[in-house]
N, C-alpha and C positions, 0 to 999 in steps of 0.2 A: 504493500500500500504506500502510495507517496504521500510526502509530508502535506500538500494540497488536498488530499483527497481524506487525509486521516484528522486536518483540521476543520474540514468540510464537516466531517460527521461528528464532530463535536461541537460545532460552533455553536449547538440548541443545548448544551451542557451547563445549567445555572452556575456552578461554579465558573466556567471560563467564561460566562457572559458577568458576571459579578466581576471577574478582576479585570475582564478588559474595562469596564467602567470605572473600576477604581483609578489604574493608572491613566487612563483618560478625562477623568476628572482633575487629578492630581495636574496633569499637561496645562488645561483649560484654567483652574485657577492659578496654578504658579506656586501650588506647596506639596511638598513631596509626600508621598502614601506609605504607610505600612508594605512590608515585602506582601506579594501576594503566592510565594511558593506554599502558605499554609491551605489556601484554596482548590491548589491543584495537587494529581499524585506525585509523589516522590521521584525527581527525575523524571517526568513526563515531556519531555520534549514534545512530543505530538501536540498536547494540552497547551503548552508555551508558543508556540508557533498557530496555535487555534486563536490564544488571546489577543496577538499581533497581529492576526488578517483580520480579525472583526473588527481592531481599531485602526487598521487599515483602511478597509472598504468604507465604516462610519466616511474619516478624514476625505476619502477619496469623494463620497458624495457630497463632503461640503465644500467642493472644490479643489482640495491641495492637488497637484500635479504629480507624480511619480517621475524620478528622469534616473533613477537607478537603483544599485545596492552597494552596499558596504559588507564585507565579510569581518567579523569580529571574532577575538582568543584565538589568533593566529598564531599565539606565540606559546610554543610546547609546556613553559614554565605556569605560564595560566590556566592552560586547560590541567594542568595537571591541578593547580591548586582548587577547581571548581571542578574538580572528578570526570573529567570530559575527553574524551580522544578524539574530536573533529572541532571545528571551528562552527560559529553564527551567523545570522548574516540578518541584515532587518532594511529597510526600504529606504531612498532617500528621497526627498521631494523638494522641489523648486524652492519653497521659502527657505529652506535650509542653507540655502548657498551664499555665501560673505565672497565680495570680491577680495581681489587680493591688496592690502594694504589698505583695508575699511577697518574701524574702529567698531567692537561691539560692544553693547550696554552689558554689567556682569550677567544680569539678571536674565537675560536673554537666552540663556539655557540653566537646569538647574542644576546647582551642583556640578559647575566646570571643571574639567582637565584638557590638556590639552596631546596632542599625539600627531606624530608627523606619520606620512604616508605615501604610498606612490600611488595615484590616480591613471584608469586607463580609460580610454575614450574610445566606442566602439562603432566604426565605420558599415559594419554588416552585423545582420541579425544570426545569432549562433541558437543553431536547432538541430544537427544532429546528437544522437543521441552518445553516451561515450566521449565526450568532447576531450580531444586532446591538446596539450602546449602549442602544438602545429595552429590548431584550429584557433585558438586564441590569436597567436601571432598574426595571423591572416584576417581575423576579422577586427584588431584595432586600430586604430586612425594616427591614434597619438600616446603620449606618455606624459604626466603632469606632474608638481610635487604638490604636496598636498599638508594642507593640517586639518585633521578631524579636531571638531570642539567636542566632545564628550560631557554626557550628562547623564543623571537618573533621574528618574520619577519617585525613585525608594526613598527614603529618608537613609540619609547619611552611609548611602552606597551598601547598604546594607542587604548584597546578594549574593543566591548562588545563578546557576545556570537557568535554571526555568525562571527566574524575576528580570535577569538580564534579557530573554531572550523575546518573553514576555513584553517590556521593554522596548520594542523596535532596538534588540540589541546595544541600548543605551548610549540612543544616539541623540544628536542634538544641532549642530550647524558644522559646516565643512570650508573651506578656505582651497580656492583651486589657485595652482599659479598661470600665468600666462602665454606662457612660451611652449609650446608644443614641440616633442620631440620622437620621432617616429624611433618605432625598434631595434629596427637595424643599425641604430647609432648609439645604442648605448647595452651594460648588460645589469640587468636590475639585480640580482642577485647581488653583484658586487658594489652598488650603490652604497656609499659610504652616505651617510646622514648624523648633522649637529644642527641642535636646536637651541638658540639662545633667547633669554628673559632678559631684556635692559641690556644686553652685549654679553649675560654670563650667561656660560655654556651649562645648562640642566637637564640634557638629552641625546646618548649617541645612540649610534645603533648601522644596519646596515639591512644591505634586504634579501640577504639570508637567512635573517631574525623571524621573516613573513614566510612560516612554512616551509623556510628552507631557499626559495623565490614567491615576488608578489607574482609572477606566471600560475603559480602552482593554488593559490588564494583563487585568484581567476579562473583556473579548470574548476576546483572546488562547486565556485559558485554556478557558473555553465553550466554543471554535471547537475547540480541539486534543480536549476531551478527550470531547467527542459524535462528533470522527471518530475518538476510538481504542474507540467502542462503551461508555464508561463515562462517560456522561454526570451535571453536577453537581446534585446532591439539595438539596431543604428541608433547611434545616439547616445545609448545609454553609460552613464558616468559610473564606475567600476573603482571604490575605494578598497583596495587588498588588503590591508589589515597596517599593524603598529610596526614601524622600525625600530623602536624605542621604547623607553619606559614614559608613562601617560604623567604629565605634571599638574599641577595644583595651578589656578594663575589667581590675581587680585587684581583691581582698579590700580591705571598706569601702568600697568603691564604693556610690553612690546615684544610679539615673539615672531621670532623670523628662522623658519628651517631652511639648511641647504641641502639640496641632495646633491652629489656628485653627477653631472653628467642631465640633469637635469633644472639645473638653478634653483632658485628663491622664493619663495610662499613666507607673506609675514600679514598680523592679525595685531589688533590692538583692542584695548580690553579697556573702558570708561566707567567710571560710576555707575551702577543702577538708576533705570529709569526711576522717575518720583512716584511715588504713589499719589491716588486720587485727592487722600488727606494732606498728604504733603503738600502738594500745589494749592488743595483750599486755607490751608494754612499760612501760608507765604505770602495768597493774595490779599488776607485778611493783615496780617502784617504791614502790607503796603498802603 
């Protein structure tokens, strides 16, 4: 049974309709939720990947745009620590996306970290089935650097694998850089990557950290998401997973990755927006 078809028949499951609302509510207001791994079974992926397409399809009818995915716990140390031997993957949608070298409000995802990445940009729709490194290669356009913003919905990060995955893989806004750089010009694996806060360096890594290669994140997802019948399109934006370790950021924050062979992706991080009392407050003051 594919993951599509096995969160299909759960979707009428009061508990996976109970915590997709939970964490969807949590989204909508701006405060994070109790884990909901107590609602669903024990290591239930199917259940966790059910509660992420119902608040999928919700999003999706109030218009958010889908333009790709992201593969998440890339990195063998993580899954090992959330008891897992394959990687996650959760949706990314148009508002998600900060140019590069835009300043974000803190509060604009909840519970920030940040993580560098290599982005692939996909010229053809891949749909056979079995999808190999080959097939990947040939169907992407370009190669980007990237910084994922990472967020939860949990209160104070407070998960395992079914609350992440639940989650939209606890994700939150994305940072592409600019310059396009086709495959046959660089080799990702050996992609050396530093990430600095304020010019200090608080992230290395490379991308054989990503599964060994970000190629290899990309068969991953091709493979999972042609057997859940919703195979990846032209166009669609392909975040491989972490080169690095995920950092904390605060207001003033300026962080700027390089990848080797790929250039520069930098993100800037402002005070939180004011709240509604805040501003009546200030006008009242004036």
């Amino acid at each position: 049974m594919s993951q599509t078809t096995a969160s299909t028949s759960l979707a009428t499951n009061e508990n996976v309709i109970k915590a997709a609302l939970q964490i969807r509510t949590a989204h909508q207001q701006g405060y994070p939720c109790e884990p909901v791994r107590d609602l669903l079974p024990a290591q239930c992926l199917a259940s966790a990947y059910a509660v992420q397409q119902l608040n999928t399809e919700y999003f999706q009818q109030q218009g958010r745009r889908t333009v790709g995915v992201k593969a998440g716990l890339t990195s063998k140390t993580v899954q090992s620590q959330l008891g897992v031997n394959q990687p996650d993957f959760g949706v990314l949608y148009a508002d998600m996306f900060i140019g590069d070298g835009d300043t974000v409000a803190l509060d604009a995802v909840m519970q920030p970290k940040v993580e560098a990445e290599i982005a692939l940009v996909l010229k053809h729709d891949i749909t056979v089935t079995e999808p190999t490194v080959v097939d990947i290669i040939n169907a992407t356009a370009y190669a980007l650097p990237a910084i994922e913003i990472v967020g939860s919905r949990i209160a104070n990060w407070d998960i395992n694998i079914v609350d992440t995955i639940a989650d939209n893989a606890s994700s939150g806004l994305f940072v592409l850089g600019s310059k396009p750089v086709a495959l046959k010009d660089i080799d990702l694996r050996l992609c050396g990557m530093v990430m600095e806060r304020r010019g200090e360096q608080i992230s290395t890594g490379a991308g054989q950290a990503c599964l060994g290669n970000p190629l290899n994140a990309a068969v991953w997802l091709a493979k999972t998401f042609v057997a859940n019948g919703s195979p990846l399109k032209a166009g669609d934006i392909i975040l491989t997973g972490a080169l690095g370790p995920m950092v904390q950021v605060a207001p003033g924050d300026v962080v700027e990755t390089r990848i080797s062979g790929l250039g520069t992706v930098t993100v800037a991080f402002s005070h939180s927006h004011p709240s509604s009392n805040e501003i009546n407050n200030s006008e009242e003051q004036a």
